[in-house]
N, C-alpha and C positions, 0 to 999 in steps of 0.2 A: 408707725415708721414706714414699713410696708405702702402702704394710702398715699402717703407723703412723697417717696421716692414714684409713684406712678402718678401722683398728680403733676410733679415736676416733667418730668415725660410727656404727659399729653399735652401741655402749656407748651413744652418748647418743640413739638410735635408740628401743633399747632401753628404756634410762631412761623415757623421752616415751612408750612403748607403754605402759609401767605404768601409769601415769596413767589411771585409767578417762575422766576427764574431756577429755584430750588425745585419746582413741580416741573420744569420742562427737564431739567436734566435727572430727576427722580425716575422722568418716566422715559427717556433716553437710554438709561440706565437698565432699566427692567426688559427695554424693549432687546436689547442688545444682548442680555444675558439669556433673553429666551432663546433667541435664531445661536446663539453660541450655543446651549443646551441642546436646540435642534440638528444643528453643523456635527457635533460632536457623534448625538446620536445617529445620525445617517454615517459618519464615519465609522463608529464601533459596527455597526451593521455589515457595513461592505465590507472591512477587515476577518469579522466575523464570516463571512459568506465565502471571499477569499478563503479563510485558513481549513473551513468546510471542503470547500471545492477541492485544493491542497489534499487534505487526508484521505478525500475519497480517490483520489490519483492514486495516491499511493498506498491503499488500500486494495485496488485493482489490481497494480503491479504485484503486490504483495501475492494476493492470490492467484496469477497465471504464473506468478515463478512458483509457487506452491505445485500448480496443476503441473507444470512440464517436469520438476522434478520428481512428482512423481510419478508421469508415464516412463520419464527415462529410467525409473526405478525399475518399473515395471518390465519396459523393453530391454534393460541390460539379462534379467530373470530368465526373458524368452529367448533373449539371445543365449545364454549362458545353456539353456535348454536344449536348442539346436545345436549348437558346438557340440555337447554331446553325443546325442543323435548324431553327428555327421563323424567323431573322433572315432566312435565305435565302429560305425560303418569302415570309416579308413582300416580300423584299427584288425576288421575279421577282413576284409578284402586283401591287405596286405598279407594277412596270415596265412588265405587260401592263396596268391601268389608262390608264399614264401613255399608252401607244402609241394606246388605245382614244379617250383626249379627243385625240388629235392627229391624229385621220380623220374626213374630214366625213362628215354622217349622211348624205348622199347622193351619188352618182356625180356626175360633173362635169355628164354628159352626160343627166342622168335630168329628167322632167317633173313638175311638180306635178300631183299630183290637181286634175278639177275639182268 
């Protein structure tokens, strides 16, 4: 059965090759579907190369917003640092102020000039 059903096939195979007509557009056919095969794959490519290019963009952006926050992590830390440093300073300077107006400008026991 098998035999029969591919004998038929090569016969009418055959047939259709004769045809000069069936062979020009056979290979019309073949020729077209390859440059479309080709067309295609150069298009997947560039697409491909695009969406590459694409990710690495934003893969960079990714990472320098990464870096700056965390210098400004960093520098809010140091800033936060200094503030101290400088609150305490304010904070004994205004004390020794505070101590300086609560003593009289002169000894209890001192004379005025005449």
């Amino acid at each position: 059965m098998m035999n029969r059903v591919w004998s038929q096939l090569k016969e009418l195979f055959t047939a259709a090759w004769q045809n000069a007509k069936f062979r020009k557009r056979l290979v019309t056919a073949v020729v077209v579907f390859i440059v479309l095969q080709v067309y295609f794959v150069r298009e997947l490519i560039a697409a491909e190369l695009l969406f590459g290019l694409i990710f690495a963009i934003l893969f960079v952006l990714g990472v320098l917003f990464y870096i700056v926050g965390a210098i400004g992590e960093r520098g809010l830390d140091w800033a936060e640092v200094g503030l101290r440093f400088f609150a305490e300073a304010a904070r004994r300077g205004y004390q020794v102020v505070e101590d300086l107006s609560k003593k009289p400008i002169r000894h209890p026991h001192s004379e005025s000039a005449p």
